[in-house]
C-alpha atoms as a printed R data frame, in Angstrom:
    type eleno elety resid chain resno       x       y       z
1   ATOM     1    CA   UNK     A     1   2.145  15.230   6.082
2   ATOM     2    CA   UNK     A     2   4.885  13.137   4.389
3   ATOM     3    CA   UNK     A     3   3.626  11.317   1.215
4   ATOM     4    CA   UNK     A     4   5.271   8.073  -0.168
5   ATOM     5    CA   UNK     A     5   4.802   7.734  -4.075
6   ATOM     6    CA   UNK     A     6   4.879   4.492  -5.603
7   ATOM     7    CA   UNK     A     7   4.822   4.055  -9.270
8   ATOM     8    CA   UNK     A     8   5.715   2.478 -12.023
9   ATOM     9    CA   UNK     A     9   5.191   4.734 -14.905
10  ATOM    10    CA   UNK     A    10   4.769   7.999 -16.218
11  ATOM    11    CA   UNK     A    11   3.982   9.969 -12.886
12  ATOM    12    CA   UNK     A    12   0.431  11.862 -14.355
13  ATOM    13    CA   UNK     A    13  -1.225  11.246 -10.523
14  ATOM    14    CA   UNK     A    14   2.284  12.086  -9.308
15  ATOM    15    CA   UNK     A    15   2.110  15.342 -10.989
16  ATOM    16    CA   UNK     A    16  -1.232  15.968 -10.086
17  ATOM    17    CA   UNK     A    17  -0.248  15.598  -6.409
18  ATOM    18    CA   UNK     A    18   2.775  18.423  -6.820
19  ATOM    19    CA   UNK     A    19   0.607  20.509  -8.740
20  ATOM    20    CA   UNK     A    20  -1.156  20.364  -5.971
21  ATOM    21    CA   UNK     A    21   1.259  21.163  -3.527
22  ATOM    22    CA   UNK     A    22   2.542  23.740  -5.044
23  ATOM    23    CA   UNK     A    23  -1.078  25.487  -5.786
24  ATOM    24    CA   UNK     A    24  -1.203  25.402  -1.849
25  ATOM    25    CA   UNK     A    25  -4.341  23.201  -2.506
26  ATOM    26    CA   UNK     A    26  -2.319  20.477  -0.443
27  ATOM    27    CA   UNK     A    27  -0.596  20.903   2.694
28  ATOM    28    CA   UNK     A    28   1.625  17.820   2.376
29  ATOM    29    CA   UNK     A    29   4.948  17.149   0.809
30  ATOM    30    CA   UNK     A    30   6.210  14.501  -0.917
31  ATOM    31    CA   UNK     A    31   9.215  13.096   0.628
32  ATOM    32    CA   UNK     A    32   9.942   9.715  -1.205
33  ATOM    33    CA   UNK     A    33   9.277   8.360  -4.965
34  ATOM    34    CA   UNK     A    34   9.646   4.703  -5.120
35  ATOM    35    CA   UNK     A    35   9.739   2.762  -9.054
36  ATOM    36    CA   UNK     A    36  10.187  -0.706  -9.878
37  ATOM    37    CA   UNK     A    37  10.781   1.057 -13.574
38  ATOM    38    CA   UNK     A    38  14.068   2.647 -13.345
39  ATOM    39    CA   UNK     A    39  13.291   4.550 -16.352
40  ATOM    40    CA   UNK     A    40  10.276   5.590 -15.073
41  ATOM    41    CA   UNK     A    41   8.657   8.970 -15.646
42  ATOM    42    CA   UNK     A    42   7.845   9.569 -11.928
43  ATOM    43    CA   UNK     A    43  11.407   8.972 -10.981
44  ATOM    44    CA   UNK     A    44  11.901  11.533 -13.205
45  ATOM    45    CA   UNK     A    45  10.039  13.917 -12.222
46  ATOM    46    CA   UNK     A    46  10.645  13.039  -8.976
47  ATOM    47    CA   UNK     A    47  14.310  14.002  -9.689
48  ATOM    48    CA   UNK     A    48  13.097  17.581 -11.720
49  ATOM    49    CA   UNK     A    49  11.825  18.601  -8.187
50  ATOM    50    CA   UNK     A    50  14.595  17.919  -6.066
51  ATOM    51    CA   UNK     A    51  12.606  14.933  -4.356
52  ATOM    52    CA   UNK     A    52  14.012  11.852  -3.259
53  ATOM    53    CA   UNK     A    53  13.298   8.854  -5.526
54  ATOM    54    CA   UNK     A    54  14.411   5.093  -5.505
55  ATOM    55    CA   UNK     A    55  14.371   1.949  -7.941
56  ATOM    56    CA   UNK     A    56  13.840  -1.540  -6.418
57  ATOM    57    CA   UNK     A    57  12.936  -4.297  -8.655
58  ATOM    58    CA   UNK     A    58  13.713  -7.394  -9.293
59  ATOM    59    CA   UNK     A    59  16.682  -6.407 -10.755
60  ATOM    60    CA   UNK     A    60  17.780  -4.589  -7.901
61  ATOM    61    CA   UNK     A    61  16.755  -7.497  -4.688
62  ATOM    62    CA   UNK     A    62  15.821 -10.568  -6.957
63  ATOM    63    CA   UNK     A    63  14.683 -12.235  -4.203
64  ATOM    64    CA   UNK     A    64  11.508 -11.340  -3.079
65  ATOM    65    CA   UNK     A    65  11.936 -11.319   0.393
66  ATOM    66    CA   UNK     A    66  14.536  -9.411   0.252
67  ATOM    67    CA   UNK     A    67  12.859  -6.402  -1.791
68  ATOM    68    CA   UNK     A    68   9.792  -5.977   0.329
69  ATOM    69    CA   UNK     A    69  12.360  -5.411   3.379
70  ATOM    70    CA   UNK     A    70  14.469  -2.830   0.864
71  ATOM    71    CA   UNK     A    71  10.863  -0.999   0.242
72  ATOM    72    CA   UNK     A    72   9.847  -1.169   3.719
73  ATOM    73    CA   UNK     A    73  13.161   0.271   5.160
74  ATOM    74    CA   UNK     A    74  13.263   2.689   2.255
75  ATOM    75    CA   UNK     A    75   9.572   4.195   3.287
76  ATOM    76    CA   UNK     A    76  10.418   3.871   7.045
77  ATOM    77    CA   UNK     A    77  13.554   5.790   6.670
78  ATOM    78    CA   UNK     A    78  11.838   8.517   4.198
79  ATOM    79    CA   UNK     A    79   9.315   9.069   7.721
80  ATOM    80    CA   UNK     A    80   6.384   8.540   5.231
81  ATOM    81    CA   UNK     A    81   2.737   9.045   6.970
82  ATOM    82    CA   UNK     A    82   1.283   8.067   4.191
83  ATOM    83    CA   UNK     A    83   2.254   5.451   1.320
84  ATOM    84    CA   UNK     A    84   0.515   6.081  -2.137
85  ATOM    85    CA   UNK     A    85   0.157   3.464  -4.616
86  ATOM    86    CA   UNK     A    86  -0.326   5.876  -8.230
87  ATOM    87    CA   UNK     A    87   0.135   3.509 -10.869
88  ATOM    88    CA   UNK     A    88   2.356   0.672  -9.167
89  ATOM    89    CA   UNK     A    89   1.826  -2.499 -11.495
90  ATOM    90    CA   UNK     A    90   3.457  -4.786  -7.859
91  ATOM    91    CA   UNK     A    91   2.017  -5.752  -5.390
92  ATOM    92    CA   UNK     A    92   3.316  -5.359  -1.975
93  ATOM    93    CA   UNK     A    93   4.695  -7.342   0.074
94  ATOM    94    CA   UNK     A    94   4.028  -8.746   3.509
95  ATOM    95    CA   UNK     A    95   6.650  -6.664   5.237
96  ATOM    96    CA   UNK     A    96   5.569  -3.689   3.803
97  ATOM    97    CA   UNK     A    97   1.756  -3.879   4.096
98  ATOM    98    CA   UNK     A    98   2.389  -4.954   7.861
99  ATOM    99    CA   UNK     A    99   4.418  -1.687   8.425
100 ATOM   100    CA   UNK     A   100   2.350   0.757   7.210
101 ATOM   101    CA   UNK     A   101  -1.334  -1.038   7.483
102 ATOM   102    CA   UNK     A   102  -3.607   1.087   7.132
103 ATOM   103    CA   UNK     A   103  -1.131   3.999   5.710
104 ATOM   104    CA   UNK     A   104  -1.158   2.508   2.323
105 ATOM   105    CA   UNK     A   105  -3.751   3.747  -0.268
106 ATOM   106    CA   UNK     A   106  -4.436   3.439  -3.668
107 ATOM   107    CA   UNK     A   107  -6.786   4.677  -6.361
108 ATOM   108    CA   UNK     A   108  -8.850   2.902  -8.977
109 ATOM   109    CA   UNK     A   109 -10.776   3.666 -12.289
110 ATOM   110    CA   UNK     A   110 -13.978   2.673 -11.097
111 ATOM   111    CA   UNK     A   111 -16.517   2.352  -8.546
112 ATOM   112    CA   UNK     A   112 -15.368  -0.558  -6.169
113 ATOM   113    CA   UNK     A   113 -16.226  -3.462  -5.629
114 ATOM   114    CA   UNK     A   114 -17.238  -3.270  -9.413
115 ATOM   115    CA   UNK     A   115 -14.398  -3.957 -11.591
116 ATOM   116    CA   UNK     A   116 -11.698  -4.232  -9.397
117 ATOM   117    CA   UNK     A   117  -9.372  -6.786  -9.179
118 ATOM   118    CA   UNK     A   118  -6.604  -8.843 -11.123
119 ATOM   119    CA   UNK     A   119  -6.320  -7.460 -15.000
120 ATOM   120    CA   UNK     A   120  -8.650  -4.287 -14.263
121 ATOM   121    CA   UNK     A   121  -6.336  -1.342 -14.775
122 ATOM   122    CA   UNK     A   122  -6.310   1.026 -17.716
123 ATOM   123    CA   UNK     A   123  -8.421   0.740 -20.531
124 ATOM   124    CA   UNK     A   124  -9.797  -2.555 -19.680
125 ATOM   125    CA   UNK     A   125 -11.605  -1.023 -16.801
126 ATOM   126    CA   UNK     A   126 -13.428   1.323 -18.542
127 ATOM   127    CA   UNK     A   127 -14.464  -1.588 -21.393
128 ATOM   128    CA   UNK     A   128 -15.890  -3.541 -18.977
129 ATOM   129    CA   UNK     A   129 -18.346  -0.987 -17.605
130 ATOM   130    CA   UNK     A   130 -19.497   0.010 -21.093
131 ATOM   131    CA   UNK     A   131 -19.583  -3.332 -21.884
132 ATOM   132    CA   UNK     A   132 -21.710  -3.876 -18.784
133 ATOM   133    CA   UNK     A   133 -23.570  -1.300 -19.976
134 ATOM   134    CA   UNK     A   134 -23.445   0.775 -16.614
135 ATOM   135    CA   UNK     A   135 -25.378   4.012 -16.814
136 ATOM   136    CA   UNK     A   136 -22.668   5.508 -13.754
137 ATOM   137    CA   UNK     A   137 -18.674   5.016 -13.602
138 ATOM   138    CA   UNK     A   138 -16.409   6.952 -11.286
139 ATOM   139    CA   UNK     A   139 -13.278   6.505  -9.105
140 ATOM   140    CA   UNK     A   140 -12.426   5.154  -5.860
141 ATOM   141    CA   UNK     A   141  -9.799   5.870  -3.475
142 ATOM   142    CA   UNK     A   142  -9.218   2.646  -1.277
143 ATOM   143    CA   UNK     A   143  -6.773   1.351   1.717
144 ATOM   144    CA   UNK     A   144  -4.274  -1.449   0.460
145 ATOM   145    CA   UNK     A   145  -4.559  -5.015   1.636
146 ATOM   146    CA   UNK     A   146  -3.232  -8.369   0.406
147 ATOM   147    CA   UNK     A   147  -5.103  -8.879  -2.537
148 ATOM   148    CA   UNK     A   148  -6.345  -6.516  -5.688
149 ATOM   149    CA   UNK     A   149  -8.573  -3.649  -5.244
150 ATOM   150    CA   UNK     A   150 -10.052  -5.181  -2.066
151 ATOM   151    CA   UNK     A   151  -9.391  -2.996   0.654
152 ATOM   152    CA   UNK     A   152 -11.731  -0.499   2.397
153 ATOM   153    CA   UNK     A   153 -12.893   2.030   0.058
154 ATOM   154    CA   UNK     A   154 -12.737   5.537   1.956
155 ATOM   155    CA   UNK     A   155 -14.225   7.673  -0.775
156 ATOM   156    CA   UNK     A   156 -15.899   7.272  -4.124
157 ATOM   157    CA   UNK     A   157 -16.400   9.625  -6.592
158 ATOM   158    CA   UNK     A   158 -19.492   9.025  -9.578
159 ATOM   159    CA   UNK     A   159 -18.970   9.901 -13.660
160 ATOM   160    CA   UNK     A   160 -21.698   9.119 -16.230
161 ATOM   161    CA   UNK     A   161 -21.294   6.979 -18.889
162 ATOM   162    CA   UNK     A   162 -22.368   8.995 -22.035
163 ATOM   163    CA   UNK     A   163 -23.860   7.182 -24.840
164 ATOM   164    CA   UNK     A   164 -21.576   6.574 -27.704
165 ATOM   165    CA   UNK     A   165 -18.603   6.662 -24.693
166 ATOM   166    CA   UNK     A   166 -15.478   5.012 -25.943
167 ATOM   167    CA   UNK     A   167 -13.265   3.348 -23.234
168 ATOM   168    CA   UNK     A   168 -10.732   6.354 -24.103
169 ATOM   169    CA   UNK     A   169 -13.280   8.945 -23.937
170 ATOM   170    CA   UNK     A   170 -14.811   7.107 -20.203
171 ATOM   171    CA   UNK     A   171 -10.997   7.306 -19.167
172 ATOM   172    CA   UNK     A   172 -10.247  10.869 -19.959
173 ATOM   173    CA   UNK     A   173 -13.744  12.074 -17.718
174 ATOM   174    CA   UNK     A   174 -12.360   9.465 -15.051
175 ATOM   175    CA   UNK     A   175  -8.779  10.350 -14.649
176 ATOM   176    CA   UNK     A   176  -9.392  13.801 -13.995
177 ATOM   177    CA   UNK     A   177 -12.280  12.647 -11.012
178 ATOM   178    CA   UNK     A   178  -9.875  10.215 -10.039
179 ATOM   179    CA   UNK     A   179  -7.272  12.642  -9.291
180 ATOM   180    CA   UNK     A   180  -9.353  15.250  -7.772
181 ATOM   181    CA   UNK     A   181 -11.004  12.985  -5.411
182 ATOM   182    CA   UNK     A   182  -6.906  11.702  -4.358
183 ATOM   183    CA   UNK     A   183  -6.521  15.394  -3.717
184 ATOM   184    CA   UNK     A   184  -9.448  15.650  -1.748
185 ATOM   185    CA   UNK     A   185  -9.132  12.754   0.655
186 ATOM   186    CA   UNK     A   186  -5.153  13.504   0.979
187 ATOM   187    CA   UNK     A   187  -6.030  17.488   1.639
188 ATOM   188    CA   UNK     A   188  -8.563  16.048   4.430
189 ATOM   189    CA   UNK     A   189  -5.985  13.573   5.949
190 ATOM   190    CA   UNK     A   190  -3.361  16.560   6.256
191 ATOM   191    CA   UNK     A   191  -6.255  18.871   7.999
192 ATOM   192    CA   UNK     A   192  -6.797  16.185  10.018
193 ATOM   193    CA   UNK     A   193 -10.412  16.201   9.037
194 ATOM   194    CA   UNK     A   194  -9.793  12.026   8.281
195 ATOM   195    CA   UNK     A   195  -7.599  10.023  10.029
196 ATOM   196    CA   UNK     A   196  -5.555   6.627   8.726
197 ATOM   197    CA   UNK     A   197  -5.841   3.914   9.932
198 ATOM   198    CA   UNK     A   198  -9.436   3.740   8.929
């Protein structure tokens, strides 16, 4: 299974997914790494490994239009089954999302439909559901549509909140569910044992 990485930072779920590949705990390889940061970590690493890896940006295609096409063809040409969002502060475009519908997934700090959307990324996530005072957190693996966090959710994964939890301390316990769970559902879809489009 060829996996698509977008990102736009340091590459941490990246990594997670080589490690991963490499442990033999993942049949898949990644075949593409795709930044809107060209001094991105994940490009990188991406280029420590040997693996292909691309910048588009506004810099690169200022007009929109114009990128989502780049990124599409990019992904298209890289034979990607599967596109992983890991960290990518865009959002796709039209062109893109119409391509690989139902190909395109993306993980998030939290138990969807709760405290998704626009501004709930990082630390802010995990604020909220202490703030909210929510006795369970977790992480969500989801399919991307047009809008934030609101695609199907295809597997969720539960955390406590422990009293006197921090929003650092809540993300350290959820980053390392959130990236076992992407292993897990991406280690089924290469089996074959789930199938995209969902």
């Amino acid at each position: 299974m060829n996996i698509a990485v977008l990102a736009s930072g340091e590459g941490t779920t990246l990594q997670a997914i080589l490690d991963a590949c490499s442990a033999g705990e993942l049949s898949a390889r990644i075949c593409l790494v795709v930044s809107n940061n060209s001094r991105s970590g994940a490009l990188a690493r991406a280029a420590s490994m040997g693996i292909a890896g691309a910048h588009f940006s506004a810099l690169t295609h200022p007009d929109p239009a114009h990128l989502d096409h780049a990124i599409k063809e990019r992904l298209t040409a890289a034979e990607a089954d599967v596109v992983l969002l890991a960290g990518f502060m865009k959002r796709l475009g039209p062109a893109t999302l119409e391509q690989f519908r139902g190909r395109i997934i993306n993980t998030h700090p939290a138990l969807l439909p709760k405290f998704g959307g626009r501004g709930m990324y990082g630390l802010a996530v995990h604020q909220a559901v202490i703030d909210a005072n929510e006795p369970i957190s977790g992480a969500s693996v989801h399919l991307v549509d047009t809008e934030y966090d609101t695609g199907r959710v295809i597997a969720r994964r539960e955390v406590s909140v422990e009293p006197g939890d921090t929003a650092e301390s809540l993300s350290t316990r959820v980053q390392a569910c959130e990236r076992a769970l992407l292993v897990s559902v991406l280690d089924e879809l290469a089996r074959g044992a789930r199938t995209l489009p969902l």
